[in-house]
C-alpha positions in Angstrom: -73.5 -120.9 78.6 -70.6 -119.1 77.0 -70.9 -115.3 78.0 -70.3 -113.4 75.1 -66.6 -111.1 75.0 -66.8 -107.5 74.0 -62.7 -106.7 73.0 -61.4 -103.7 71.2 -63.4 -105.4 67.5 -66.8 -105.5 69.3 -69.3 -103.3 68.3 -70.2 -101.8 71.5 -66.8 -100.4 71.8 -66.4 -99.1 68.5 -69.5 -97.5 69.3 -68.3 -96.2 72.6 -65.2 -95.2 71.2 -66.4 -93.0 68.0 -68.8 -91.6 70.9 -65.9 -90.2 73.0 -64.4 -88.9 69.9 -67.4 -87.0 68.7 -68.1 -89.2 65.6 -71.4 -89.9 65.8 -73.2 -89.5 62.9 -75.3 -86.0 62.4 -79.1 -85.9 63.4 -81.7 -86.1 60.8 -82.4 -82.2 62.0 -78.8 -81.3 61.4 -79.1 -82.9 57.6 -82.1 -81.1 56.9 -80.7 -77.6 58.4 -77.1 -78.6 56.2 -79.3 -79.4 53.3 -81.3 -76.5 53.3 -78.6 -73.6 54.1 -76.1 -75.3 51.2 -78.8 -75.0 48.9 -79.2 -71.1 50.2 -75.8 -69.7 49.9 -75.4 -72.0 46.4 -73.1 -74.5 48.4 -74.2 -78.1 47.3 -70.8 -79.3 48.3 -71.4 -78.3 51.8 -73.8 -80.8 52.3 -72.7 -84.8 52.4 -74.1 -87.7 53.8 -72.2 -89.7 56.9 -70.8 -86.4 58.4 -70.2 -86.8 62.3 -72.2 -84.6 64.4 -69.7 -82.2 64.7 -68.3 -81.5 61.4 -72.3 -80.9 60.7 -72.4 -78.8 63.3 -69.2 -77.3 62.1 -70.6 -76.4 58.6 -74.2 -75.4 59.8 -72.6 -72.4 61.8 -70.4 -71.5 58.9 -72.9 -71.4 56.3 -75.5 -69.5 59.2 -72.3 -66.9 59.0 -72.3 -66.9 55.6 -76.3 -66.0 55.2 -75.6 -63.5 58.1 -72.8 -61.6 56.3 -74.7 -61.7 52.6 -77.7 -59.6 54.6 -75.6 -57.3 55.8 -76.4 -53.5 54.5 -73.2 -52.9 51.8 -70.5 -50.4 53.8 -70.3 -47.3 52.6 -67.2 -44.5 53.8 
């Protein structure tokens, strides 16, 4: 039996490799929080499909900012 070789092309590796690099692809819980928080601050373009976990994660926390600063109370001197 010929065992089977796992070079750089494989699939495991590529795997392994976009895993050390933090490219794995967003959770179905990050989509729906991305999808949901675009559609709140008016943002459509903030949500995409195939986003790695951490550009999701990335955009998530900037569009929770966003929410956060639009409920502010307006400053007044």
């Amino acid at each position: 039996m010929e065992q089977e070789k796992r070079g750089p092309g494989s699939r495991e590796s590529q795997y392994m490799s976009r895993k050390g690099h933090g490219l794995e692809p967003m959770t179905g819980a990050q989509a729906a929080d991305l999808k949901t928080l675009a559609d709140e601050v008016c943002e459509p373009s903030a949500y995409e499909l195939g986003l790695s976990r951490s550009e999701a994660s990335r955009r998530i926390d900037v569009l929770r900012e966003k929410l956060r600063i639009g409920e502010l109370p307006p400053h007044t001197d």
